[in-house]
C-alpha positions as CSV (number, residue, x, y, z in Angstrom):
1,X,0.0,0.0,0.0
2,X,1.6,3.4,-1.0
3,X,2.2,6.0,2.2
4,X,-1.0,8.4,2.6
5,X,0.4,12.1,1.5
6,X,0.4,14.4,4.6
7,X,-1.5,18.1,4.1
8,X,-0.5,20.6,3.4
9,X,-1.0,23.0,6.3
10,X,1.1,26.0,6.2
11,X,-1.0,28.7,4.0
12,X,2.1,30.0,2.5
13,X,3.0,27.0,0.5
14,X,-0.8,25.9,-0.3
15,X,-1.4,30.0,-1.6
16,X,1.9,29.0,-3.4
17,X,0.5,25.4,-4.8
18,X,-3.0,26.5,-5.7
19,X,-2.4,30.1,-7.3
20,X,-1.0,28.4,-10.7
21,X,-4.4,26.2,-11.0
22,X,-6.1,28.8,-10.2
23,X,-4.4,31.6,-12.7
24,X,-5.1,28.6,-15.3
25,X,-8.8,28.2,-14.7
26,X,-9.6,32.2,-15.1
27,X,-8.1,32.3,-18.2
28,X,-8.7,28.7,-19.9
29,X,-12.3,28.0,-18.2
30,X,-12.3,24.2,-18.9
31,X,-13.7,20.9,-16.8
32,X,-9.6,19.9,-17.1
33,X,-8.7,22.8,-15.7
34,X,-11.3,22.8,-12.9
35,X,-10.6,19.2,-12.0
36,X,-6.8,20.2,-11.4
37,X,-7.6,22.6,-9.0
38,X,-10.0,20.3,-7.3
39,X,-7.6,17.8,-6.9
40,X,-5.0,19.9,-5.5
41,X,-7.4,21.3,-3.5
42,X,-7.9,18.5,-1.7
43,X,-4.2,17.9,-0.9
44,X,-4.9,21.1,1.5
45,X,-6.1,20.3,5.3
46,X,-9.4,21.8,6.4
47,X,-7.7,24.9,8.8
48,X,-5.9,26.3,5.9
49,X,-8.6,26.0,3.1
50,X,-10.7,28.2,5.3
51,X,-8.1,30.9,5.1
52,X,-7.6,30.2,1.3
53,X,-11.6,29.9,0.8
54,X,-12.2,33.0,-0.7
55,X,-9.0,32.4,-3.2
56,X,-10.1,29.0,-3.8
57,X,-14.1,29.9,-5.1
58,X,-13.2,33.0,-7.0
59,X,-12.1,31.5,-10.2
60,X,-14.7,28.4,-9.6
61,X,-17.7,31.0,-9.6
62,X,-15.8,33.0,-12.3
63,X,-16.3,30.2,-14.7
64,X,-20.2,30.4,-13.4
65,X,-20.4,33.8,-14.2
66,X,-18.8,33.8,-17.6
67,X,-21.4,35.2,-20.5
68,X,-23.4,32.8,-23.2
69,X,-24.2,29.0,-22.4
70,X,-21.9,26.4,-20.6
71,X,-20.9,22.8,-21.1
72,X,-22.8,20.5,-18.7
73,X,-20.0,18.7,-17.8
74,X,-17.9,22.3,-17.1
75,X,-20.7,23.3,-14.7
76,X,-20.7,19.8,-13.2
77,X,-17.0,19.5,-12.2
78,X,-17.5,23.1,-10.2
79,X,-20.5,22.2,-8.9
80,X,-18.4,19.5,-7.0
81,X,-15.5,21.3,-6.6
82,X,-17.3,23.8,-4.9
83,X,-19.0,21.0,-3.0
84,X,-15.4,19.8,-1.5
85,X,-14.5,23.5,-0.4
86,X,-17.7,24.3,1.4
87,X,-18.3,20.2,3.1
88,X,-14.9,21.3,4.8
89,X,-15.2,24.7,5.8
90,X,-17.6,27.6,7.0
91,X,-18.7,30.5,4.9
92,X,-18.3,33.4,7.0
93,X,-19.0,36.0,4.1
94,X,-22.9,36.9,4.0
95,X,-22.2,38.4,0.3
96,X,-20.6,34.9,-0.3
97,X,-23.8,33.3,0.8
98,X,-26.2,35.1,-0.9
99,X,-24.3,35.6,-4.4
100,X,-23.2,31.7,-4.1
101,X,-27.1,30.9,-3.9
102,X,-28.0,33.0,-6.7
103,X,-25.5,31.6,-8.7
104,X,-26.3,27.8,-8.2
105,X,-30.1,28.7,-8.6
106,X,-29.1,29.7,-12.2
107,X,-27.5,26.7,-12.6
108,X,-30.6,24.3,-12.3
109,X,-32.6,27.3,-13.9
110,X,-33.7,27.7,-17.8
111,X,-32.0,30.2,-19.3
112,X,-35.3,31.2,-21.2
113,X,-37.2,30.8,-18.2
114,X,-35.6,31.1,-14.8
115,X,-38.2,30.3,-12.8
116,X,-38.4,26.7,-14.2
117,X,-35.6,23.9,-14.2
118,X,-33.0,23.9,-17.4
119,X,-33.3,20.9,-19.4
120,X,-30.5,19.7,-18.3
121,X,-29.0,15.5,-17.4
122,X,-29.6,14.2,-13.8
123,X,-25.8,14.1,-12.7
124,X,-25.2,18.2,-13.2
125,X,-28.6,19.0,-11.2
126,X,-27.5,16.5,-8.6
127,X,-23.9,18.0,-8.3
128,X,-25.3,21.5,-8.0
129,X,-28.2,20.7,-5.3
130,X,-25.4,19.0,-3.5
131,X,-23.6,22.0,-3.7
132,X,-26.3,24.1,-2.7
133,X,-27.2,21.4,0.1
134,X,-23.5,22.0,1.4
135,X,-24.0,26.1,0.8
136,X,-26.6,26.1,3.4
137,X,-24.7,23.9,6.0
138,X,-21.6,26.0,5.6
139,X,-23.3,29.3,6.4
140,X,-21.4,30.4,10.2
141,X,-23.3,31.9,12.8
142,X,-26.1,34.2,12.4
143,X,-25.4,34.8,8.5
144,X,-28.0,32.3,7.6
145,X,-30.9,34.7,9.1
146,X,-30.3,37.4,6.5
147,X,-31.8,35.0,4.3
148,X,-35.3,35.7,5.6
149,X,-34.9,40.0,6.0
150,X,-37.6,41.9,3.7
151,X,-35.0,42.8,1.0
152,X,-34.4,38.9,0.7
153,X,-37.7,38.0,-0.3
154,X,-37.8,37.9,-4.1
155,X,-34.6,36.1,-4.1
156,X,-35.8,33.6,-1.5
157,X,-39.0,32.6,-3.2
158,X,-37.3,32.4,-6.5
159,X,-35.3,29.3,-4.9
160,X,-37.9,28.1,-3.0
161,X,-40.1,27.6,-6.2
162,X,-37.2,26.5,-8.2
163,X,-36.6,23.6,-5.6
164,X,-40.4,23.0,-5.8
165,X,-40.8,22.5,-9.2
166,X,-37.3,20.5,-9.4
167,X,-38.8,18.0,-6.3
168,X,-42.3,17.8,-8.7
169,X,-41.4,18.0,-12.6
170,X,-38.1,15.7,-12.2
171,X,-38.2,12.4,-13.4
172,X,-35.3,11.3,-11.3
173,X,-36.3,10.2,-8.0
174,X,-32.6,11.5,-6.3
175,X,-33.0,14.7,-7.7
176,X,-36.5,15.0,-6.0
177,X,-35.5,14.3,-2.9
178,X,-31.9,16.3,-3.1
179,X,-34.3,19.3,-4.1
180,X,-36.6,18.5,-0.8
181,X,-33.6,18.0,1.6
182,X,-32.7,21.1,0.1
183,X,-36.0,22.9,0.8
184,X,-35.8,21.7,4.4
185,X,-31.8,23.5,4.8
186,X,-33.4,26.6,2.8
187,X,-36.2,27.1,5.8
188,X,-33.6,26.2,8.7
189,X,-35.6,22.7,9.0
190,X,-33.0,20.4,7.9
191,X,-33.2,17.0,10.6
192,X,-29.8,15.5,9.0
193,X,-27.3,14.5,11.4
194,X,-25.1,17.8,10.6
195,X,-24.0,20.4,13.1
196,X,-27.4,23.3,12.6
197,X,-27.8,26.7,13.4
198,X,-30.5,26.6,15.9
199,X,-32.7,29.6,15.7
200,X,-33.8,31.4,19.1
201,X,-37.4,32.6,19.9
202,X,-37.3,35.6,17.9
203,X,-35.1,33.7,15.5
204,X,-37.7,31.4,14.5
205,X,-40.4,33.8,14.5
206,X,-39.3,36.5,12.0
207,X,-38.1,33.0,9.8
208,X,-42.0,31.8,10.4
209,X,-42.8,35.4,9.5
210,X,-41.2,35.7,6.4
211,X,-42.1,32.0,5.1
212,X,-45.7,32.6,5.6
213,X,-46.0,34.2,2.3
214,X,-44.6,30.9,0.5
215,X,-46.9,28.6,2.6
216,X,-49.7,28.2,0.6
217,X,-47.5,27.6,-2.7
218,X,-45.4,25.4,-0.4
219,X,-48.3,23.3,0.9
220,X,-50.2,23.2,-2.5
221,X,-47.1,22.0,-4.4
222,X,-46.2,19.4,-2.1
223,X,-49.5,18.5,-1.7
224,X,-49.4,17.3,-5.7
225,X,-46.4,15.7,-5.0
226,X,-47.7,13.3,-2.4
227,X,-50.7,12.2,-4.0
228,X,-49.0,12.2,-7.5
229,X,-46.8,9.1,-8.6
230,X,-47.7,6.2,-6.4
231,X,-44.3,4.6,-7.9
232,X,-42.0,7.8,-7.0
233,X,-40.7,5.9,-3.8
234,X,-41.0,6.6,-0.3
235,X,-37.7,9.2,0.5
236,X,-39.5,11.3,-1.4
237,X,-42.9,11.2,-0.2
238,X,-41.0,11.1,3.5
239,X,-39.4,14.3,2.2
240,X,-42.3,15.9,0.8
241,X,-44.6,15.3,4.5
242,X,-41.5,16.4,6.4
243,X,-41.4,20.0,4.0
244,X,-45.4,20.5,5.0
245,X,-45.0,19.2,9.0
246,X,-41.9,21.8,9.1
247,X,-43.2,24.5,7.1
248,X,-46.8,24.8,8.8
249,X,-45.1,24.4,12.7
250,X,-42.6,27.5,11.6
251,X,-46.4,29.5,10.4
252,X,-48.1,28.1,13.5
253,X,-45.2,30.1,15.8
254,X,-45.3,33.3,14.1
């Protein structure tokens, strides 16, 4: 058996290591060039890719962000490269958390249409609701909450019907449920076994406050996909009855 590779854990020498990949990916924006930096990424312990966080997501969300349509499989390897950087650190940024959501929401969104799912294959919208799983999980501290402020409103229903219509139009019965376990980190609900922000009193009520105008979509929606396809399974009926429980106790506290 070949000796296990220590970390690298002085942020000198990864800065050092990474900042060719990186240069490289801004310039050549290919799924090669992405899946060099994720590799080498993952040579770097946890402690220093937090300090090298922000470095390591710029040119990954540059290549999001770059004009005209994308090749799935481009999108797909940053998806879960991006994945890998936020499972193993925290986001401490609130402009990080809210321009990384809006981001990923284009990603599973029609370009024509953004308020419906892209056409797109089963593997890219998995990688990209595992990313956006992740997203929420890695949100530090009290950042989370500005999700659910007035200003935040448009931009949070956008994703909330988005992950509605993914967890009801998809064929694929993981990408359903992703979409719902999604739903339930979007509204502070998640039940995975994952270290959560817990919410206090007045916490949870302005969260029950602000998701009070999305209940009755919420409850309507999910209420179609319960009844619908007897054959879809039962994590996602499970998921679906675990959205409406959660959603209508936060509405209940408000």
């Amino acid at each position: 058996m070949p000796p296990i590779m220590a970390q690298i854990s002085d942020p000198k020498i990864a800065f050092a290591y990474l900042r060719p990949a990186c240069v490289l990916l801004t310039r050549a924006p290919t799924a090669t060039n992405v899946e060099v930096l994720s590799g080498q990424v993952k040579e770097v312990d946890d402690a220093t890719l937090q300090q090298l966080q922000e470095y390591v997501l710029f040119p990954l969300r540059f290549v999001l962000k770059v004009p005209g349509p994308k090749n799935e499989k481009l999108v797909q390897a940053v998806a879960e490269a991006v994945s890998h950087v936020l499972e193993n650190t925290c986001v401490q940024s609130w402009e990080t958390l809210r321009d990384l959501l809006s981001e990923l929401c284009l990603c599973l969104s029609s370009p024509t249409d953004p308020g419906k799912p892209a056409d797109t294959s089963e593997e890219l919208k998995s990688a990209v609701l595992r990313c956006l799983d992740a997203l929420l999980h890695a949100a530090y501290g009290d950042i989370i909450f500005k999700l659910f402020e007035p200003i935040m409103l448009p931009g949070l229903g956008a994703a909330i019907s988005l992950l509605l219509a993914l967890a009801e139009k998809e064929k694929s019965r993981d990408v359903q449920a992703a979409a719902l376990k999604c739903l339930q980190a979007l509204t502070m609900q998640c039940d995975c076994t994952q270290e959560h922000v817990v919410p206090s009193d007045p916490e949870r009520w302005a969260i029950g406050s602000t998701m009070a105008s999305f209940l009755p979509g919420i409850t309507v929606t999910v209420a179609r996909i319960i009844t619908g396809d007897l054959r879809q399974g039962h994590a996602v009926t499970i998921g679906a009855i675990k959205v409406t429980y959660l959603d209508v106790h936060l509405e209940f506290l408000v």
